[in-house]
ChimeraX commands (.cxc) that place a marker at each C-alpha (Angstrom):
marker #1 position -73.71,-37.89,-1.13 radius 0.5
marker #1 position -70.40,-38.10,0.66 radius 0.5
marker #1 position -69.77,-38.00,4.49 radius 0.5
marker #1 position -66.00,-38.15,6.25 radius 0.5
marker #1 position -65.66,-41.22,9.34 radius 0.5
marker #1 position -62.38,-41.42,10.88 radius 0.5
marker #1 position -60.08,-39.37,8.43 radius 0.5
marker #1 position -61.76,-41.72,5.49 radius 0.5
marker #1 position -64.57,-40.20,2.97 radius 0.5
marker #1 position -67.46,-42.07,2.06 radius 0.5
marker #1 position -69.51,-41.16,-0.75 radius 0.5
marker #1 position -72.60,-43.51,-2.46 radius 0.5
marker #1 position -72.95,-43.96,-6.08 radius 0.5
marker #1 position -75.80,-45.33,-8.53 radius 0.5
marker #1 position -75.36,-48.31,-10.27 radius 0.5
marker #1 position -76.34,-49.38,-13.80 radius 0.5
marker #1 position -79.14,-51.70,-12.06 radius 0.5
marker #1 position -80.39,-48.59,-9.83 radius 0.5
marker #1 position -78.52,-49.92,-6.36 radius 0.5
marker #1 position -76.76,-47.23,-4.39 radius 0.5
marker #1 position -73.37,-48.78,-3.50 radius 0.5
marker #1 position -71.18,-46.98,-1.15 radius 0.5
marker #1 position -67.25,-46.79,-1.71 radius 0.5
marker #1 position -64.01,-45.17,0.38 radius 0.5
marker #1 position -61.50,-43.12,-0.72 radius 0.5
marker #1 position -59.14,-46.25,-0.53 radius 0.5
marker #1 position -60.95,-48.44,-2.74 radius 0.5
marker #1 position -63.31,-46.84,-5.86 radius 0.5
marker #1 position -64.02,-50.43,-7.16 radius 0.5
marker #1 position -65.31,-52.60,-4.88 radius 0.5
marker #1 position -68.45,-51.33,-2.75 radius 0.5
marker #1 position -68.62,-51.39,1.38 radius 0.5
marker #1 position -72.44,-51.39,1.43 radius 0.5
marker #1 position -75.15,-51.68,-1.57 radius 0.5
marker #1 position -78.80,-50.96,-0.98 radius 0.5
marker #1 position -81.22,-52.18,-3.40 radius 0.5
marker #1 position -84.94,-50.85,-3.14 radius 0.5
marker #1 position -87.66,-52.95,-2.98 radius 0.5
marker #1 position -89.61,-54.48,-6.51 radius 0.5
marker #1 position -92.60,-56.33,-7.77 radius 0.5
marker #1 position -92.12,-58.93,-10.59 radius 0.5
marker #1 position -94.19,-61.14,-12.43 radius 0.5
marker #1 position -92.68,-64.61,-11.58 radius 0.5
marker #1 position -95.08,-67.90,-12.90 radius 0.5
marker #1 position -97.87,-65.73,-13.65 radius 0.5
marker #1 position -98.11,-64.11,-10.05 radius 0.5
marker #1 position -96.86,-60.98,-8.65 radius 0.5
marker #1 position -93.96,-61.77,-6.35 radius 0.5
marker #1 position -92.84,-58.68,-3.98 radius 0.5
marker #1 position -89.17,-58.58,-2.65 radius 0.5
marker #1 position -88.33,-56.49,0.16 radius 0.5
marker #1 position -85.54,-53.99,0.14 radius 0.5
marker #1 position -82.13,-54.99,1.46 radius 0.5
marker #1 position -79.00,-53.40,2.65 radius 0.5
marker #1 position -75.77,-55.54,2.53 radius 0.5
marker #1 position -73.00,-54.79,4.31 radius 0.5
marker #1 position -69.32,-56.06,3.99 radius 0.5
marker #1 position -66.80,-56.25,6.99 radius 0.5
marker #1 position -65.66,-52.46,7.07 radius 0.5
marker #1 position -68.95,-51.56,6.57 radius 0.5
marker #1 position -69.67,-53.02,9.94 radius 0.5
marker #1 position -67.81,-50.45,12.07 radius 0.5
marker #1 position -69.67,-47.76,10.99 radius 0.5
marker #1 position -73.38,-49.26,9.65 radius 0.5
marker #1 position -75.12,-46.66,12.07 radius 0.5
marker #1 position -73.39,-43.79,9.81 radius 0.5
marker #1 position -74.20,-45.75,6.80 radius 0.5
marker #1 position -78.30,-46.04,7.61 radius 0.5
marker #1 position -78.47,-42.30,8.60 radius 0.5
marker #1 position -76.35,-41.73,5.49 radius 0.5
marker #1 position -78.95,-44.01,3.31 radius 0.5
marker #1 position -81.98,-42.58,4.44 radius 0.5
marker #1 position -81.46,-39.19,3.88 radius 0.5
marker #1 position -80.32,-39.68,0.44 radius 0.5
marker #1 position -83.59,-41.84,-0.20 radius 0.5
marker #1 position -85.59,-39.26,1.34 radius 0.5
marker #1 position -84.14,-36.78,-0.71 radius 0.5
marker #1 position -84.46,-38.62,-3.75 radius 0.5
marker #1 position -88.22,-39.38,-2.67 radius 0.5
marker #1 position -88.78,-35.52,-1.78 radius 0.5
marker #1 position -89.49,-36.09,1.89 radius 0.5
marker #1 position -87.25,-33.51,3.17 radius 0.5
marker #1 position -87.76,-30.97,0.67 radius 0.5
marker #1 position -89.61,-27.75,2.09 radius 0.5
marker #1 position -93.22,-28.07,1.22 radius 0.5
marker #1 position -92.73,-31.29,-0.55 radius 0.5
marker #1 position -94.70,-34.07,0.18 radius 0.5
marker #1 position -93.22,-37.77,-1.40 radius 0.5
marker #1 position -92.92,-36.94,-4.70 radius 0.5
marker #1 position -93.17,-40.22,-7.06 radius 0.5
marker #1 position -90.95,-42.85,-7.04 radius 0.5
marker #1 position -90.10,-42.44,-10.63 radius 0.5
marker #1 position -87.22,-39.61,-10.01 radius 0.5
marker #1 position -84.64,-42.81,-8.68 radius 0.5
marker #1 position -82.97,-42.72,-12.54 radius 0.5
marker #1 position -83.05,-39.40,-12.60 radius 0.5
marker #1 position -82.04,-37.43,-9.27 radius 0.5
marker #1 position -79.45,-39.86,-7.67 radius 0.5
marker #1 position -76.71,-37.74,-9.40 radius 0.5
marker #1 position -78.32,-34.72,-8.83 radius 0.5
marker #1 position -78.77,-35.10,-5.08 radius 0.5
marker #1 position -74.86,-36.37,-4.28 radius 0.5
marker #1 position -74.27,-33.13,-6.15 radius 0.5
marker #1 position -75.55,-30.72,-3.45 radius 0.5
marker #1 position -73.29,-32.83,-0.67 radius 0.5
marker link #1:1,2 radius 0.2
marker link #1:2,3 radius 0.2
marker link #1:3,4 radius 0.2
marker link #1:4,5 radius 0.2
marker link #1:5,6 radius 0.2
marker link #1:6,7 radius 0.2
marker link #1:7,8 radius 0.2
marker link #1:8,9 radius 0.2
marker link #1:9,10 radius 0.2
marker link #1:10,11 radius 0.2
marker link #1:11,12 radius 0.2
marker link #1:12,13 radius 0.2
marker link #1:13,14 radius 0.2
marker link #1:14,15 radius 0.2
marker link #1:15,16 radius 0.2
marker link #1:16,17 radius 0.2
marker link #1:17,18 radius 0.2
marker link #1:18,19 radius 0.2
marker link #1:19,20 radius 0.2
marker link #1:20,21 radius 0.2
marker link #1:21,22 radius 0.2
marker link #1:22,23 radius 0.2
marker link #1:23,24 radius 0.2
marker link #1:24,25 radius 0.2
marker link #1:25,26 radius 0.2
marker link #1:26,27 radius 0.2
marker link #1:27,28 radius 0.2
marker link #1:28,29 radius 0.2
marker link #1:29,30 radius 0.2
marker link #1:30,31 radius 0.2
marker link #1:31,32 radius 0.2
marker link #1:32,33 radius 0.2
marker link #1:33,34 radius 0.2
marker link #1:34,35 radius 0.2
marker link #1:35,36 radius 0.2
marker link #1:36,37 radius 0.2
marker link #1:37,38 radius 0.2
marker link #1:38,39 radius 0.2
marker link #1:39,40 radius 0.2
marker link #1:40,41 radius 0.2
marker link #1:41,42 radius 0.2
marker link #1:42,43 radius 0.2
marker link #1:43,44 radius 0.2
marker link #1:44,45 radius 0.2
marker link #1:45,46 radius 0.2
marker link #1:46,47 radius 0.2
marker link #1:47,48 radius 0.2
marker link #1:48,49 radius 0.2
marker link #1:49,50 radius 0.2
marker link #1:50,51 radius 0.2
marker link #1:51,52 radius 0.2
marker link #1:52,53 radius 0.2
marker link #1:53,54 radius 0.2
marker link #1:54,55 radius 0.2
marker link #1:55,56 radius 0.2
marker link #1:56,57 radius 0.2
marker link #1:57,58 radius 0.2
marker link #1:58,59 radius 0.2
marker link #1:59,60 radius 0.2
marker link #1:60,61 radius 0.2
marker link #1:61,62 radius 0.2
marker link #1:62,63 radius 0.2
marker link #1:63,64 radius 0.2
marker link #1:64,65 radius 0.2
marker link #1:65,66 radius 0.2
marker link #1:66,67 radius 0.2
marker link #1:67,68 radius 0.2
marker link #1:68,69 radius 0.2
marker link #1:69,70 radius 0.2
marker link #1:70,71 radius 0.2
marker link #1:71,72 radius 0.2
marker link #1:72,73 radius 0.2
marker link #1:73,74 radius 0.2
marker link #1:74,75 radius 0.2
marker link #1:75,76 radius 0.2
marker link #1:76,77 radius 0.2
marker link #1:77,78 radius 0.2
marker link #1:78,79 radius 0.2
marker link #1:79,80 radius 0.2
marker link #1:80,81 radius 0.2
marker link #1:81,82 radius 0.2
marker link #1:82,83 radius 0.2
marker link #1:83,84 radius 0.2
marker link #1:84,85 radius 0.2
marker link #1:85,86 radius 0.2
marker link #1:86,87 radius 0.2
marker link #1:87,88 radius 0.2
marker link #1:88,89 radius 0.2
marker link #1:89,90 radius 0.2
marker link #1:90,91 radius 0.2
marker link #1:91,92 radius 0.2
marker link #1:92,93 radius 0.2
marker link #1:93,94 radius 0.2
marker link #1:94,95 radius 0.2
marker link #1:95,96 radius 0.2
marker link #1:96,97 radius 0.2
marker link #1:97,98 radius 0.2
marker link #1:98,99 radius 0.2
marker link #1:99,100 radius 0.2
marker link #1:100,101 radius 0.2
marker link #1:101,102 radius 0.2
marker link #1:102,103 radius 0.2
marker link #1:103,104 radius 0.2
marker link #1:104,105 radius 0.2
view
């Protein structure tokens, strides 16, 4: 998913841990923003739940209103919730539909 702020284009890409970083036209290496989603893990023999975060650098700052209303539809898309007749399809399609939803942007 890209989206243009200021004469700049923003666009998020999947990692190779499943976060969604955002990056600028101006730098390709070095992410503005990275959500990661929330997850469960077995830690000392007890389920241990950690919430889902959104980090944002300097830059990212300026615009972080852009950047939530740019994060949330992508997850909702990826979840299904704004497909017509869809109701939130499983959770599974993260791996798989991240690439196929910045396509359609």
């Amino acid at each position: 998913m890209t989206f243009n702020n200021n004469g700049r284009r923003y666009f998020w890409r999947k990692n190779k841990i499943q976060q969604l970083n955002l990056y600028n036209d101006n730098n390709t290496e070095n992410p503005i923003a990275t959500y990661e989603r929330s997850k469960r893990r077995v830690i000392d023999g007890g389920l241990k739940s950690f919430p889902a975060s959104l980090t944002l650098n300097d830059e990212a700052t300026e615009i972080q209103d852009i950047i939530v209303i740019s994060l949330l539809v992508i997850e909702g898309r990826i979840r299904g919730d704004f497909r017509p007749g869809s109701y939130r399809k499983s959770l599974s399609l993260w791996p798989d539909t991240i690439d196929t939803v910045a396509n359609r942007w």
